[in-house]
C-alpha positions in Angstrom: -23.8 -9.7 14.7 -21.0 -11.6 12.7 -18.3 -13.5 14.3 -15.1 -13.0 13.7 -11.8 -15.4 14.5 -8.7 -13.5 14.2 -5.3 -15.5 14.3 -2.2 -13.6 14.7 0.4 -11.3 16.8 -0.2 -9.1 19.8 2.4 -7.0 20.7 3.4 -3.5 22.5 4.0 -0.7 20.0 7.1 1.6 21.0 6.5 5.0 18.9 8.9 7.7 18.0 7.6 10.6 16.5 10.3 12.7 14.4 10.7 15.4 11.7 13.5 13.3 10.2 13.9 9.4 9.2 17.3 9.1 11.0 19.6 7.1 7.8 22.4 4.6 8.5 25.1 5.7 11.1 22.6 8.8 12.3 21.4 9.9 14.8 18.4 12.5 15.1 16.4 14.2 18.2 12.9 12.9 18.5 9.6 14.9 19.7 8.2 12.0 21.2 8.2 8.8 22.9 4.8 6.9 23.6 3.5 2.6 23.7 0.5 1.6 22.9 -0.7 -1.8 22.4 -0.3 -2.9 18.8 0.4 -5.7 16.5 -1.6 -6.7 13.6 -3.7 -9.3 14.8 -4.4 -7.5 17.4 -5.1 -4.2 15.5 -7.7 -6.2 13.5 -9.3 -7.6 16.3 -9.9 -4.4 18.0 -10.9 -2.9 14.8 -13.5 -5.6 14.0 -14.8 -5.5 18.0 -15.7 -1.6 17.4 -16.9 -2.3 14.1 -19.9 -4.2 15.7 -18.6 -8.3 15.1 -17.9 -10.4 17.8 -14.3 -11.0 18.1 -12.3 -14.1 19.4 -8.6 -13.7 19.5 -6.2 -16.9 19.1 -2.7 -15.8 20.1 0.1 -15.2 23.0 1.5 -13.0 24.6 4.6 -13.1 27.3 4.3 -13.0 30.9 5.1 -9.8 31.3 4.3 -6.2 32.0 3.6 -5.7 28.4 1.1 -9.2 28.0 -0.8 -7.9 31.4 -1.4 -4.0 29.9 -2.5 -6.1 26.0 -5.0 -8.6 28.1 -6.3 -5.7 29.6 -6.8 -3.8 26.5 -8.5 -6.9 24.6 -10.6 -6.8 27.4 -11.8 -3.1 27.4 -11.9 -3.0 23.6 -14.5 -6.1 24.0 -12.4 -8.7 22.4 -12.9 -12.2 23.8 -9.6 -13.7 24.9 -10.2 -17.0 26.1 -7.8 -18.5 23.0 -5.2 -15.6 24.0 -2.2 -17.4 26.4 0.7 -15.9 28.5 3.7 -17.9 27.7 6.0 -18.6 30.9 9.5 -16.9 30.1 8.9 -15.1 27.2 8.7 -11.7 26.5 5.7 -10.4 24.8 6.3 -9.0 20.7 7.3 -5.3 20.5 7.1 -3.2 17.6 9.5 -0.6 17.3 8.0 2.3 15.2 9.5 5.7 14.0 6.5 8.1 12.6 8.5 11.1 10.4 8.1 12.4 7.1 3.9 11.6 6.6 4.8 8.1 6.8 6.0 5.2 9.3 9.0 2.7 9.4 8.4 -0.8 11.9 10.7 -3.1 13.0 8.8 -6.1 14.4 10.5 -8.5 17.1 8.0 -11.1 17.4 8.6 -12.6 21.0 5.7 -14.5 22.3 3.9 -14.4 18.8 6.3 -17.3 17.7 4.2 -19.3 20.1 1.0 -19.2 17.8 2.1 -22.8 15.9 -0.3 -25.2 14.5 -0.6 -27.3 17.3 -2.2 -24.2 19.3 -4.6 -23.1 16.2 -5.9 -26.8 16.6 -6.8 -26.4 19.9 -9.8 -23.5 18.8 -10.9 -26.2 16.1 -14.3 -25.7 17.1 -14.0 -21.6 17.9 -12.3 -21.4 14.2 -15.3 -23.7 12.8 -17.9 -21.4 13.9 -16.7 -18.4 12.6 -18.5 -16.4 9.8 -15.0 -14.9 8.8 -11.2 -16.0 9.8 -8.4 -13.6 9.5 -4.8 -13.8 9.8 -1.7 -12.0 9.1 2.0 -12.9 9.0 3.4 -11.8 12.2 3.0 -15.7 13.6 5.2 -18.2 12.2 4.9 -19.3 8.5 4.0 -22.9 9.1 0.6 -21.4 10.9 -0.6 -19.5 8.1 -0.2 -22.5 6.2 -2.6 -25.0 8.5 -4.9 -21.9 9.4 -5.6 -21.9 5.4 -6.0 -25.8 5.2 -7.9 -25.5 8.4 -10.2 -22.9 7.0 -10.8 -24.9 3.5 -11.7 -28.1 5.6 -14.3 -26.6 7.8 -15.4 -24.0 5.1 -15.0 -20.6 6.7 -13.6 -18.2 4.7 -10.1 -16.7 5.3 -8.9 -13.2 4.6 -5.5 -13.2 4.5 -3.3 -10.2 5.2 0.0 -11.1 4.1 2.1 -9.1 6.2 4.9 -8.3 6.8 5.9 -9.1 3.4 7.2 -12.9 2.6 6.2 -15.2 -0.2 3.5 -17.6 -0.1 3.0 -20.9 -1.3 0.2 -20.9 -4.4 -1.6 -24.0 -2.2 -1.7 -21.0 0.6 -3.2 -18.7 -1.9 -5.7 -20.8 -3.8 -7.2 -21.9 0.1 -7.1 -18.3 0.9 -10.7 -16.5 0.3 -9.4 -13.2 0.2 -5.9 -11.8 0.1 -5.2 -8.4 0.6 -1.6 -7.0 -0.5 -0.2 -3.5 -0.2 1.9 -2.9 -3.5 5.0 -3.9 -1.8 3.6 -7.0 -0.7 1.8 -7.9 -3.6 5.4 -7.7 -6.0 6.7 -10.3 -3.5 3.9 -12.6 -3.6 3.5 -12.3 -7.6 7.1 -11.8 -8.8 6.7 -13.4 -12.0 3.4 -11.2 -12.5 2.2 -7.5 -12.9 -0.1 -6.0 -10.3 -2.5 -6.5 -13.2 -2.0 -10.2 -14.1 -2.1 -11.2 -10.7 -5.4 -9.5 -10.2 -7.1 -11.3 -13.4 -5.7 -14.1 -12.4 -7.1 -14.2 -9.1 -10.4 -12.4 -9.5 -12.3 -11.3 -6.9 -9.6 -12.4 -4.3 -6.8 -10.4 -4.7 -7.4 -6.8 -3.6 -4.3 -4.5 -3.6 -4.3 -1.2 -0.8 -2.7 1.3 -2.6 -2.6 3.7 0.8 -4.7 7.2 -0.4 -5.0 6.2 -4.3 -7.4 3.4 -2.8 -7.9 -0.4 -3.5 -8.0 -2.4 -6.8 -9.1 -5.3 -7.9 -11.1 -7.7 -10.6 -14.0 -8.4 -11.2 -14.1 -10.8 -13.3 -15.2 -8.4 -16.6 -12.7 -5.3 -15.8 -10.0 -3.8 -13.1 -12.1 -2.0 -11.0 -10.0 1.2 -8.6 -12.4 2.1 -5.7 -10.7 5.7 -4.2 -9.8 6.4 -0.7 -11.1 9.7 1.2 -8.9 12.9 1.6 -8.2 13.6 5.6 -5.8 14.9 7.4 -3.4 12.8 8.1 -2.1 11.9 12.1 -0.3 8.4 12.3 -0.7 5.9 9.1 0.2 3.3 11.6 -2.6 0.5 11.8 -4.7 2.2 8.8 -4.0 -1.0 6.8 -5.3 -3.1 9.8 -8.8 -1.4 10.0 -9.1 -1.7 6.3 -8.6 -5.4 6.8 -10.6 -5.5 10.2 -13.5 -3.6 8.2 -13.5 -5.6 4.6 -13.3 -8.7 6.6 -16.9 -7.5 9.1 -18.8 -5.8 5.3 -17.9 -9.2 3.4 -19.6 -11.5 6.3 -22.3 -9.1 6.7 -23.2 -10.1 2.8 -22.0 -7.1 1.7 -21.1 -6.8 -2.6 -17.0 -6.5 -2.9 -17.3 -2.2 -3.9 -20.0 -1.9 -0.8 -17.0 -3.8 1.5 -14.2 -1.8 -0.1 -15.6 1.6 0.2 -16.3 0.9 3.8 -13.4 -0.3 4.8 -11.3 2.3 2.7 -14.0 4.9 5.2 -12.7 3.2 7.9 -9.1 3.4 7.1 -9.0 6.9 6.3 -10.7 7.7 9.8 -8.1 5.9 11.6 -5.6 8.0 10.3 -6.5 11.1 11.7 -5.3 10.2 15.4 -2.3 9.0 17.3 -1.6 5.1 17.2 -2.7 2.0 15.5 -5.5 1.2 17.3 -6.1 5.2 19.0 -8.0 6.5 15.8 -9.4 3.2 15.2 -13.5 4.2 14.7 -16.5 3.3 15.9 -19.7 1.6 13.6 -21.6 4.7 13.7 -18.4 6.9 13.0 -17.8 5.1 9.9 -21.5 5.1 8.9 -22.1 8.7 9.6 -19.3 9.5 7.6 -20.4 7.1 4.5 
């Protein structure tokens, strides 16, 4: 069994399913109102844990009804929370997602996830040392994604980074990185002086950019290499980007090749898609494999 550190957000999810994407100044009539626990460290985490890794959270959450029900779900998802603190006074993060038109919009407020500084990723120095794999995301402030990749490069784990939501990074952040793993949104803001195509040859074998049901591309070092998604009926999107992330981070520190990893992972995304909520179709190891 691999261990996996993930460093990043927990948060509530608030969902509002709709037929229509309400524009500025409107207002629409919903089908549905549901939360879920969410946020995309904590996504990952959970993914990873049903995936077969052992899974140690570093994060925070509020002291709140919200931080008691995402305890409670690390918990019963088997995610091991002894990194994960309430903070006194502080609500926990919310997401605040609208599901209409095959797709979702999020706004993130991240609450108790501003919390995860440097000074508290030091604290699991030893935890982070250990790990067979690190991941992290960018829901947690900016200055923590900067030491957890110097962190990383000093005690030589690698680190997939997931660099959303979308903001730039600093090129010492991405040479440190292992992996990064851009959408095509993401990637033009983290290479905005370079085609999806230059940044991959550039960065070969690190940069791998989700392109949602087209699948995932990369280099190889010899050629640009497209591995395809799988055609599913679609659910909820929400969190599908998370289990890919959750399930290329397990493959790669099971000593898995980069296309084995991808097509995986991309098996594992496309299975989460076909229920409600980030985490609610996230699958099982045998799901995935029985459908490989």
């Amino acid at each position: 069994m691999v261990k996996i550190v993930v460093i990043g957000s927990s948060s509530m999810d608030l969902v509002v399913t709709s037929a229509k994407r309400p524009v500025a100044g409107e207002t629409v009539l919903g089908d549905s109102f549901k939360t879920v626990p969410g946020g995309k460290g904590a996504n990952q985490a959970v993914a990873a844990a049903r995936l077969g890794a052992e899974v140690y959270m570093i994060g925070c959450v509020g002291d709140d009804h919200y931080g008691s029900v995402i305890l409670k779900n690390f918990k019963e998802n088997g995610v091991l929370i002894d990194c994960v603190e309430p903070i006194t006074h502080m609500e926990s993060g919310t997401a605040h997602i609208i599901l209409a038109e095959g797709d979702n919009s999020i706004v993130v407020v991240k609450g108790a996830n501003n919390y995860v500084t440097p000074d508290y990723v030091e604290k699991a120095r030893d935890l982070t040392a250990s790990a067979d794999m690190v991941m992290i995301q960018q829901e947690i402030p900016v200055e923590t994604v900067e030491y957890a990749a110097s962190l990383c490069q000093e005690v030589n784990v690698p680190l997939l980074l997931n660099p959303a939501p979308a903001r730039p990074l600093s090129a010492e952040v991405i040479e440190k990185a292992s992996y990064l793993t851009p959408n095509e949104h993401e990637a033009t803001i983290l290479f905005s002086d370079l085609s999806a195509s230059e940044a991959l040859s550039k960065y070969p074998n690190k940069v791998f950019i989700t392109e949602g049901k087209h699948g995932v591309r990369y280099f190889n070092g010899e050629q640009e290499v497209l591995i395809p998604s799988y055609t599913v009926d679609v659910v909820d999107t929400t969190g599908a980007g998370d289990t890919f992330n959750a399930a290329f981070a397990v493959a790669l520190a099971e000593g898995k090749s980069f296309e084995e990893s991808i097509r995986f992972a991309n098996r594992a995304a496309s299975l989460s898609v076909t229920k409600f909520g980030a985490q609610g179709g996230m699958p099982s190891r045998q799901e995935v494999e029985e459908a490989l």
